[in-house]
KENU-958100 format. One record per atom (N, C-alpha, C, O): atom name; y, z, x; residue in three letters. Coordinates in nm, 2 decimals. Each point is the difference from the previous one (the first is absolute). Layout:
<r atom="CA" v="Y" w="Z" u="X" res="ala"/>
...
END
This chain:
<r atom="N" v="-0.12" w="0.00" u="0.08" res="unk"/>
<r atom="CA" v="0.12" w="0.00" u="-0.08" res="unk"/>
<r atom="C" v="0.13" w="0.00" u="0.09" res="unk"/>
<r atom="O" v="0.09" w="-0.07" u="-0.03" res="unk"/>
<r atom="N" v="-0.09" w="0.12" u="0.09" res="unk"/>
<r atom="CA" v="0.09" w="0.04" u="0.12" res="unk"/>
<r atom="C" v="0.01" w="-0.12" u="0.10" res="unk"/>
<r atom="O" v="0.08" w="0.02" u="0.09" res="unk"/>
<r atom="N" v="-0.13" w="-0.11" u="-0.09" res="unk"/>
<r atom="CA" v="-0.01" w="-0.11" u="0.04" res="unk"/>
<r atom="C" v="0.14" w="-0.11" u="-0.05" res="unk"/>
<r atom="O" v="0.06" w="-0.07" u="0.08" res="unk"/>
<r atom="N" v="-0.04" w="0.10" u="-0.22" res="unk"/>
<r atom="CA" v="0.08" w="-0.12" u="-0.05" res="unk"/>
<r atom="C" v="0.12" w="0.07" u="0.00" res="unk"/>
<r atom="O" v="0.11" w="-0.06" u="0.00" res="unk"/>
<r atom="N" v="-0.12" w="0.17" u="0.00" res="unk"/>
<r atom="CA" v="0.16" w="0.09" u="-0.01" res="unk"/>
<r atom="C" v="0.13" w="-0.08" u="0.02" res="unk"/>
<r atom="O" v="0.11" w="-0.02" u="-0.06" res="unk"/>
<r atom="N" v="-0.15" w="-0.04" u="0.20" res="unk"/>
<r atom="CA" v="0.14" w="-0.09" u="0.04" res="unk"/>
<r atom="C" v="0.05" w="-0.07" u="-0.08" res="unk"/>
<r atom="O" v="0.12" w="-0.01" u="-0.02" res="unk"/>
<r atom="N" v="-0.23" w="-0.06" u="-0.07" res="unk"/>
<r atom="CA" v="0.07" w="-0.14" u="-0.06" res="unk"/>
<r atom="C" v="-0.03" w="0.03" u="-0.13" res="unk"/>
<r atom="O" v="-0.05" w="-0.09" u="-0.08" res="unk"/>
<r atom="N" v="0.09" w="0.23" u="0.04" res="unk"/>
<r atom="CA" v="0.07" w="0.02" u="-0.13" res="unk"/>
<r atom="C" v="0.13" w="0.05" u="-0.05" res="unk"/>
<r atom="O" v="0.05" w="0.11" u="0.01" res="unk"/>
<r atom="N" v="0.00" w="-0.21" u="-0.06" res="unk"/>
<r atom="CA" v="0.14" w="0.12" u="0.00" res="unk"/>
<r atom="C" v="0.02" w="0.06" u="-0.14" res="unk"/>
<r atom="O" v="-0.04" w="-0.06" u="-0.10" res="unk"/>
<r atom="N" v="0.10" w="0.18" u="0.10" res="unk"/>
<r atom="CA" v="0.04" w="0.11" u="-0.06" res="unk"/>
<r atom="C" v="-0.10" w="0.10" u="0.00" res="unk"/>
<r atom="O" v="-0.06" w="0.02" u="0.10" res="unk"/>
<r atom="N" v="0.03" w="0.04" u="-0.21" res="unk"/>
<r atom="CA" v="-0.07" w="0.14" u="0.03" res="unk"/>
<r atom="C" v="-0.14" w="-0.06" u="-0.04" res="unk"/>
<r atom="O" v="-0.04" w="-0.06" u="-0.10" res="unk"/>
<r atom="N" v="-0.05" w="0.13" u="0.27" res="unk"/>
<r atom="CA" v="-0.13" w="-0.01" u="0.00" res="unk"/>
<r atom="C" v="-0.12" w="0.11" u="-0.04" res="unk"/>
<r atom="O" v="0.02" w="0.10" u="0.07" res="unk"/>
<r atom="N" v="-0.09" w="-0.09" u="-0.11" res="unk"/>
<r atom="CA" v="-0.07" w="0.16" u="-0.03" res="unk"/>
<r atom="C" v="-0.11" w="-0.04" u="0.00" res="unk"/>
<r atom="O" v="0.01" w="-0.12" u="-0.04" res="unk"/>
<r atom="N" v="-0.14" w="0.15" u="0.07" res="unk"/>
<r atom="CA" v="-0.11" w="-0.03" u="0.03" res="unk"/>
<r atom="C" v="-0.04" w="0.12" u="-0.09" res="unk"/>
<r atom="O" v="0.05" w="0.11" u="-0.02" res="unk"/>
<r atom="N" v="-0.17" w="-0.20" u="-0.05" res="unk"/>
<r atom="CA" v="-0.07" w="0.06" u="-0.14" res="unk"/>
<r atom="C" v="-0.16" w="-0.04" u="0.08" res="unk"/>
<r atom="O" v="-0.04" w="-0.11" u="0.04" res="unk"/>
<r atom="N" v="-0.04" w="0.27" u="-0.04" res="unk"/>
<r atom="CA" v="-0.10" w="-0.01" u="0.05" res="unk"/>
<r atom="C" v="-0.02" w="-0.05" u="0.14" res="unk"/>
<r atom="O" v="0.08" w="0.04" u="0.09" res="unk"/>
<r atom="N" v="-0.20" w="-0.13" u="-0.05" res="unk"/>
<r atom="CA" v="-0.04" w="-0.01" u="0.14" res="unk"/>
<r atom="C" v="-0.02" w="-0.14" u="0.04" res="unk"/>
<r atom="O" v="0.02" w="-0.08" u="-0.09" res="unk"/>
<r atom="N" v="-0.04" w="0.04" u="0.16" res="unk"/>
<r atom="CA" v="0.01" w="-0.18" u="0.09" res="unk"/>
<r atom="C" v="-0.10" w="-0.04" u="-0.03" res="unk"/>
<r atom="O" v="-0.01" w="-0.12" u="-0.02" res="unk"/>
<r atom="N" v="-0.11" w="0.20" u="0.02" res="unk"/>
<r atom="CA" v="-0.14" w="-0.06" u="-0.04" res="unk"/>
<r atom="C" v="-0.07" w="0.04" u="0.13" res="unk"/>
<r atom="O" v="-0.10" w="-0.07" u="0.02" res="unk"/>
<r atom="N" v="0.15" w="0.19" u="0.09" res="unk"/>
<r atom="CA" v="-0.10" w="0.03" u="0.09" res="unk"/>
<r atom="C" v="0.03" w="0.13" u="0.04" res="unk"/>
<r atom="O" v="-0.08" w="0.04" u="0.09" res="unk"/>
<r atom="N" v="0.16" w="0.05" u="-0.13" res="unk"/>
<r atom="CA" v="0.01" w="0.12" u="0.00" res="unk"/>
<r atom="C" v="0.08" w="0.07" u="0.13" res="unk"/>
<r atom="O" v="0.12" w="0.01" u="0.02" res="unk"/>
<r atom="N" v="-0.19" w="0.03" u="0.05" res="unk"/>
<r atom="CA" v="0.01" w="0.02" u="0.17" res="unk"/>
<r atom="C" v="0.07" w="-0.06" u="0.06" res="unk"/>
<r atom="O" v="0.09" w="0.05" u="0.08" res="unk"/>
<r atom="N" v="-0.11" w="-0.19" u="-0.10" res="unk"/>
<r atom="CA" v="0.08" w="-0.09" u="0.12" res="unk"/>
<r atom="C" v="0.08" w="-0.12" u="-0.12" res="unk"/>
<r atom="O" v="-0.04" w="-0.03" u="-0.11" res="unk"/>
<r atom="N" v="0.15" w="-0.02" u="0.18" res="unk"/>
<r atom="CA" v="0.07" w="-0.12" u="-0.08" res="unk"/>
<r atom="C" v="-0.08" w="-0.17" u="0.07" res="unk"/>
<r atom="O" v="0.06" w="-0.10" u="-0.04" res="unk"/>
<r atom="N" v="-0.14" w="0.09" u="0.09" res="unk"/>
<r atom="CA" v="-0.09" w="-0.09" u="0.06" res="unk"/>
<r atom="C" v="-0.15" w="0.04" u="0.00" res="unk"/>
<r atom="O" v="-0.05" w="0.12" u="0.01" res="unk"/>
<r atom="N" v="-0.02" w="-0.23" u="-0.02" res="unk"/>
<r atom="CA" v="-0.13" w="0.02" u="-0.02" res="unk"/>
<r atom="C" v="-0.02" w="0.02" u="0.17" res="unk"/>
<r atom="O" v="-0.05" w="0.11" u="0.03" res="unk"/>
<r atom="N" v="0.08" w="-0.18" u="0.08" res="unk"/>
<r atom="CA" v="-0.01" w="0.04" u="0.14" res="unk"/>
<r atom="C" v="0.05" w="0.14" u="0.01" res="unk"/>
<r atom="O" v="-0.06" w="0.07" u="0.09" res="unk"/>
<r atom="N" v="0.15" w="-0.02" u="-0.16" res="unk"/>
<r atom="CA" v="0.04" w="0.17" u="0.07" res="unk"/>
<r atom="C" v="-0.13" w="0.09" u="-0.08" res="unk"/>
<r atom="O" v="-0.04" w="0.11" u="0.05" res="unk"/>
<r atom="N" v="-0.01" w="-0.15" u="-0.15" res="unk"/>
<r atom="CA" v="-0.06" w="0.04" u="-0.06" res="unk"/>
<r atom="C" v="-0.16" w="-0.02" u="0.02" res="unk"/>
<r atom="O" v="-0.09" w="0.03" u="-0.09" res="unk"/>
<r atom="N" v="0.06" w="-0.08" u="0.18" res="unk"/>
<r atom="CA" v="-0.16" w="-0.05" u="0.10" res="unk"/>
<r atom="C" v="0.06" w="0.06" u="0.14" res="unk"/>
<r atom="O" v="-0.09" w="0.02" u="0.07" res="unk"/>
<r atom="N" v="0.16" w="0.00" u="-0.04" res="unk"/>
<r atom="CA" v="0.03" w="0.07" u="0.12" res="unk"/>
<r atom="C" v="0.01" w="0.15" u="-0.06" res="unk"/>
<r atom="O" v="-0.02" w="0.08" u="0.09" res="unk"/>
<r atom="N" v="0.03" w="-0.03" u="-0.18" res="unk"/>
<r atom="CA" v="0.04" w="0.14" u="-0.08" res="unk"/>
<r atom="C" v="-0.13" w="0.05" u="0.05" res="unk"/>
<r atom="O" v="-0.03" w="0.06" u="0.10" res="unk"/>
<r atom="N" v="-0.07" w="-0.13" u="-0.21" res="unk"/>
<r atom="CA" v="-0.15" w="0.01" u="-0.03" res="unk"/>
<r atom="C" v="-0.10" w="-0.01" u="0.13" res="unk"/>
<r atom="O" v="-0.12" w="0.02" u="-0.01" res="unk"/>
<r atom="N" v="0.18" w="-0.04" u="0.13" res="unk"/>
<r atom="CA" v="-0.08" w="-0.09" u="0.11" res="unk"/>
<r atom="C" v="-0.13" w="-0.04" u="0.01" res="unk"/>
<r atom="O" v="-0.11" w="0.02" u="0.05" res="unk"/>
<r atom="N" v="0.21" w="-0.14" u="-0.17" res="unk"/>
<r atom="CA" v="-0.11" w="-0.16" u="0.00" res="unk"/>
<r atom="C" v="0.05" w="-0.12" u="0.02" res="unk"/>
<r atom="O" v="-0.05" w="-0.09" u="-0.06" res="unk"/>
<r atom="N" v="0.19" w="0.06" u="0.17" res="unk"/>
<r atom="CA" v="0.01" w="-0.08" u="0.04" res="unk"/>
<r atom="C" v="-0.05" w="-0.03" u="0.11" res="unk"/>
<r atom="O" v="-0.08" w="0.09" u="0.03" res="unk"/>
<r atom="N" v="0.09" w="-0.18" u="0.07" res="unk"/>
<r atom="CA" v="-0.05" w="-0.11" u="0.10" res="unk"/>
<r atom="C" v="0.00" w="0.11" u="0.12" res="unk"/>
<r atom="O" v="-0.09" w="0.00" u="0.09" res="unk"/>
<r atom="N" v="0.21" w="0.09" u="-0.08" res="unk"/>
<r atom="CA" v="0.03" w="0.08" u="0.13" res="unk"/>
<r atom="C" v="-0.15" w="0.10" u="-0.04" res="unk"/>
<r atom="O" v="-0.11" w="0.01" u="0.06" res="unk"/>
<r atom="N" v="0.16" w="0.06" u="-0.17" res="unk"/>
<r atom="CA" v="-0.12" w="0.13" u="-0.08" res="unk"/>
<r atom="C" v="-0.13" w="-0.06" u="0.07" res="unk"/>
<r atom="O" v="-0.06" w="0.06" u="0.09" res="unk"/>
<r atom="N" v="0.01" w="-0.22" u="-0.17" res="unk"/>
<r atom="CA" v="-0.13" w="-0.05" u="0.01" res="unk"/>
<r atom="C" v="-0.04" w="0.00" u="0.16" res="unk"/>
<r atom="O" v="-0.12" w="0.03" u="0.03" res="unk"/>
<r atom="N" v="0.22" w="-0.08" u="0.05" res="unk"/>
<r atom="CA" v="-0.04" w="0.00" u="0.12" res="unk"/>
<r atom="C" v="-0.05" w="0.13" u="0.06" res="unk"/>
<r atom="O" v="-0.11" w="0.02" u="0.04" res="unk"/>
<r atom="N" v="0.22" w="0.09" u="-0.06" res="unk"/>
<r atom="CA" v="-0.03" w="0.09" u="0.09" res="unk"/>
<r atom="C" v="-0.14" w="0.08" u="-0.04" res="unk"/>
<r atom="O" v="-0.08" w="0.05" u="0.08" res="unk"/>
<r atom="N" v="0.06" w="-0.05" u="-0.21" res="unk"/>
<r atom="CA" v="-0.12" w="0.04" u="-0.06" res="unk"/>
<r atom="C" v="-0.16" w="-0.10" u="0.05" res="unk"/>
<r atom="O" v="-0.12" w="0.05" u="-0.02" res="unk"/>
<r atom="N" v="0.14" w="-0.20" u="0.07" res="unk"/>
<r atom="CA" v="-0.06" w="0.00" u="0.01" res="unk"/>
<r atom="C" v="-0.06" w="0.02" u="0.20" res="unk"/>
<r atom="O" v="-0.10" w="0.04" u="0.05" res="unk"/>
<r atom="N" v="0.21" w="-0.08" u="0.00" res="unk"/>
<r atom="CA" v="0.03" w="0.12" u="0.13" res="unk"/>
<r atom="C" v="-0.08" w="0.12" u="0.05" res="unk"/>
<r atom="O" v="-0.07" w="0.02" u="0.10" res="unk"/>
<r atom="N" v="0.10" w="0.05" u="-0.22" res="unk"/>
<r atom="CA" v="-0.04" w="0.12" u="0.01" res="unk"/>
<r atom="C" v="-0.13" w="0.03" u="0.01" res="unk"/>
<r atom="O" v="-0.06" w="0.08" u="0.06" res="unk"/>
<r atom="N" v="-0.02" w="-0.20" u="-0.17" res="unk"/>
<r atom="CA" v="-0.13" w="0.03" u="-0.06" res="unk"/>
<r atom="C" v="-0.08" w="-0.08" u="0.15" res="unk"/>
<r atom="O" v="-0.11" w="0.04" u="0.03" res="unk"/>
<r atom="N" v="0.17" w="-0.13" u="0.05" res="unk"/>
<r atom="CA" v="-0.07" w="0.03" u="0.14" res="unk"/>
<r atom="C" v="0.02" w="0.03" u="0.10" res="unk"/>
<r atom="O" v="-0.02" w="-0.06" u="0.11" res="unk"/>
<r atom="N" v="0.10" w="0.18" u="-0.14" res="unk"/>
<r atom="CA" v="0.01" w="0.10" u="0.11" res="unk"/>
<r atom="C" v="-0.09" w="0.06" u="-0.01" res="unk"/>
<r atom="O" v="-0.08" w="0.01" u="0.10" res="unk"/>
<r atom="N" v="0.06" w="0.07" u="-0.23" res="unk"/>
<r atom="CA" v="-0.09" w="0.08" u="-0.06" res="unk"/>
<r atom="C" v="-0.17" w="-0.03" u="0.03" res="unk"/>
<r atom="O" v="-0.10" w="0.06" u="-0.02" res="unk"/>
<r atom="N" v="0.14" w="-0.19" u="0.05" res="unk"/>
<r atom="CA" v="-0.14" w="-0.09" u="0.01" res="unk"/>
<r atom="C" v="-0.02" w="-0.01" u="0.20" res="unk"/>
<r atom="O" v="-0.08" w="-0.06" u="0.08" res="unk"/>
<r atom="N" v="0.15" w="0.11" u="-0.09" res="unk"/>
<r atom="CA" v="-0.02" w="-0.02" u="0.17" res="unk"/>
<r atom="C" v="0.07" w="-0.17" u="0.07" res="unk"/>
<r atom="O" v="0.00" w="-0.02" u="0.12" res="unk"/>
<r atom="N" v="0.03" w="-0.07" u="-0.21" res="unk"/>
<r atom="CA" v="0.03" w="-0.11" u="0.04" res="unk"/>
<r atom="C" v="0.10" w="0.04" u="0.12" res="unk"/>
<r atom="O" v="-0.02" w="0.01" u="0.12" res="unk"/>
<r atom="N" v="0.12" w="0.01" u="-0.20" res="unk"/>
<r atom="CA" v="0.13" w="-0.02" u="0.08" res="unk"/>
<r atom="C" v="0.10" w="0.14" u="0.05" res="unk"/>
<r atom="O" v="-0.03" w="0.12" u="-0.02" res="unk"/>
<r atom="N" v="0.09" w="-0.16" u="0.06" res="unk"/>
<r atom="CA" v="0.05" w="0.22" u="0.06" res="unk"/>
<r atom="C" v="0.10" w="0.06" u="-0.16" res="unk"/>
<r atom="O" v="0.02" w="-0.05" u="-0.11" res="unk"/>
<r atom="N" v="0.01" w="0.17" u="0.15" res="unk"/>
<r atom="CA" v="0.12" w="-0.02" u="-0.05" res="unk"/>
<r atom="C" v="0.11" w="0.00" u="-0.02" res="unk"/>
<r atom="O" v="0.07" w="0.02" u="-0.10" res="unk"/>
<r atom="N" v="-0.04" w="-0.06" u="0.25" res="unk"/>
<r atom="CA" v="0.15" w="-0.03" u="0.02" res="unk"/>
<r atom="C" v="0.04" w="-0.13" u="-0.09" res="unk"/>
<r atom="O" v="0.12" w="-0.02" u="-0.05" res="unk"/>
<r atom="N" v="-0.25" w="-0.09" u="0.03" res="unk"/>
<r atom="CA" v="0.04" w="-0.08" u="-0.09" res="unk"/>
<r atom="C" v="0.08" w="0.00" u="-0.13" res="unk"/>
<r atom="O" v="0.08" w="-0.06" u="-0.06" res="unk"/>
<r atom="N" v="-0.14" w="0.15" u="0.04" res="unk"/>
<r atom="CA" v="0.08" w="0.06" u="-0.16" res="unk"/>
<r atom="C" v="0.06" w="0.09" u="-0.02" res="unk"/>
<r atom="O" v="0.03" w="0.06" u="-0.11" res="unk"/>
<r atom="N" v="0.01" w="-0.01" u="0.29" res="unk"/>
<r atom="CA" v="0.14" w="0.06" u="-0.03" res="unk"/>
<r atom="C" v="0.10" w="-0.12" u="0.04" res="unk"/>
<r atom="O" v="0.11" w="-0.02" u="-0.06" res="unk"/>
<r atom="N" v="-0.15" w="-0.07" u="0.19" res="unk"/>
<r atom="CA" v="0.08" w="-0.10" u="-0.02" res="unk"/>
<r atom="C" v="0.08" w="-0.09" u="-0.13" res="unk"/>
<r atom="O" v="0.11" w="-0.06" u="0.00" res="unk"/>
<r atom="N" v="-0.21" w="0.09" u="-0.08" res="unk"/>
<r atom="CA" v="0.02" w="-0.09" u="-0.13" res="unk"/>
<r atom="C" v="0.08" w="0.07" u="-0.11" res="unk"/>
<r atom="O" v="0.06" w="-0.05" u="-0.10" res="unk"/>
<r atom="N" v="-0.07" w="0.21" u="0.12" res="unk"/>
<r atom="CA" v="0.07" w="0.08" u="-0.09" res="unk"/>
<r atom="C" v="0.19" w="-0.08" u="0.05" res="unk"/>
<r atom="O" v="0.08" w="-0.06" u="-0.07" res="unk"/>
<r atom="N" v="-0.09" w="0.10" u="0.19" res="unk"/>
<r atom="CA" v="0.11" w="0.01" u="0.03" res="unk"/>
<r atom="C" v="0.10" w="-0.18" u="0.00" res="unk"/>
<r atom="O" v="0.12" w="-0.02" u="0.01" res="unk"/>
<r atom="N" v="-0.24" w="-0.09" u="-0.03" res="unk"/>
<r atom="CA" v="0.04" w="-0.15" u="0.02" res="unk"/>
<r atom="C" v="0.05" w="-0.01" u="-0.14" res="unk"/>
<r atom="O" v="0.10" w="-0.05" u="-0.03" res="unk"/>
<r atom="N" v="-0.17" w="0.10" u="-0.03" res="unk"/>
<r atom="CA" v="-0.01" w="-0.02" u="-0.18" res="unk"/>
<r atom="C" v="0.13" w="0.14" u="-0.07" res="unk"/>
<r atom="O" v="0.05" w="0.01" u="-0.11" res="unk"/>
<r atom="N" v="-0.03" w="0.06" u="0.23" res="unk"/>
<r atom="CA" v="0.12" w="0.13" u="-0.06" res="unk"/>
<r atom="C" v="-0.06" w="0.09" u="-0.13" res="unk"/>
<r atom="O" v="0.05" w="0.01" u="-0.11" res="unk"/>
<r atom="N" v="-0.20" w="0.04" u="0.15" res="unk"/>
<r atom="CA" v="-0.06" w="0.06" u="-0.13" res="unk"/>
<r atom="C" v="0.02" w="0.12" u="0.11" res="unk"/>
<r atom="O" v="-0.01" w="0.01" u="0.12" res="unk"/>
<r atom="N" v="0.07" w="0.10" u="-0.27" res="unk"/>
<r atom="CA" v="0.00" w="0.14" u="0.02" res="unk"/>
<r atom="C" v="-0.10" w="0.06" u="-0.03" res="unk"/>
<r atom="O" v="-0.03" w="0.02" u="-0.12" res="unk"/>
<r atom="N" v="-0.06" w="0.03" u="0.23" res="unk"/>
<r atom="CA" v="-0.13" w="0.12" u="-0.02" res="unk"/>
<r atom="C" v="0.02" w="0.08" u="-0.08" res="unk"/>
<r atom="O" v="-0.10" w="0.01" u="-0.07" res="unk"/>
<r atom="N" v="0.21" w="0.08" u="0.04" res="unk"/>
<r atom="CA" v="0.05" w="0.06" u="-0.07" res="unk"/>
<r atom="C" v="0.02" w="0.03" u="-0.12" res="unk"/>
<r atom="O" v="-0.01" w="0.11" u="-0.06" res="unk"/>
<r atom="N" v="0.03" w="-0.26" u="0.00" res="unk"/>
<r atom="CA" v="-0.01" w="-0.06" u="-0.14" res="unk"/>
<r atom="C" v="-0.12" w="0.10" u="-0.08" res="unk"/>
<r atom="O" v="-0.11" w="0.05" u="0.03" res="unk"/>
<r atom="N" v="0.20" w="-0.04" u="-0.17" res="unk"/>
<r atom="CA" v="-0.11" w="0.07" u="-0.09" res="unk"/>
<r atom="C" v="-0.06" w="-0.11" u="-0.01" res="unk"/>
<r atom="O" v="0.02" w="-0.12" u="0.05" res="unk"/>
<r atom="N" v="-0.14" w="0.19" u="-0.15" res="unk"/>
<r atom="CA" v="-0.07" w="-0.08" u="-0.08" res="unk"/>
<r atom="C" v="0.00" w="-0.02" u="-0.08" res="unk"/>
<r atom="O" v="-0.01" w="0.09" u="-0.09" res="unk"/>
<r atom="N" v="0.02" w="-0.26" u="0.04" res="unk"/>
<r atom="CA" v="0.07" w="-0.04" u="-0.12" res="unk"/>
<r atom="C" v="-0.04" w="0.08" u="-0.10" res="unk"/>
<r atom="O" v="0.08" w="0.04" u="-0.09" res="unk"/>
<r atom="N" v="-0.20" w="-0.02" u="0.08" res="unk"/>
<r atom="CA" v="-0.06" w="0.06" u="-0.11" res="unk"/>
<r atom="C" v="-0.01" w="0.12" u="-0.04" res="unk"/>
<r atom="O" v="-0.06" w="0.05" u="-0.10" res="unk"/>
<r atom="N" v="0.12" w="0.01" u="0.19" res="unk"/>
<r atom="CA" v="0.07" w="0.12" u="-0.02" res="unk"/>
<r atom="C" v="0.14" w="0.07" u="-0.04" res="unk"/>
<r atom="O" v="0.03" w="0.12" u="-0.04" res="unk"/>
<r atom="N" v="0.04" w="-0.24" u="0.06" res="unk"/>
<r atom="CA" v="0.12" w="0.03" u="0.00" res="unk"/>
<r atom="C" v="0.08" w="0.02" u="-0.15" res="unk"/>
<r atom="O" v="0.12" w="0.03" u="0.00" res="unk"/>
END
């Protein structure tokens, strides 16, 4: 909703939600949930470290290429 604000003129008021709640983009909103492309990677990363494939500086490398916060709740908790 917040999206068109610019290119309305006079008084704007937003009734209800955009149609995704969390985020005003479906991309901020797969990055929320981490199930976009950065999420997918590092998860799958992770699953061969865990596997002995690869180290895991790999996927701290990749936290930090991709700018994912360890820290981050969990979406599904939040």
């Amino acid at each position: 909703a917040e999206q068109i604000r610019p290119f309305v003129k006079g008084t704007y008021v937003t009734l209800g939600t955009d149609g995704f709640g969390r985020s005003d983009t479906r991309e901020q909103l797969r990055h929320f949930f981490e199930v976009d492309r950065h999420w997918v990677t590092l998860a799958a990363l992770k699953a061969l470290a865990d596997e002995g494939v690869i180290g895991r500086d790999k996927v701290a490398a990749a936290m930090v290429k991709y700018n994912l916060d360890p820290n981050k709740p969990n979406p599904m908790s939040v």
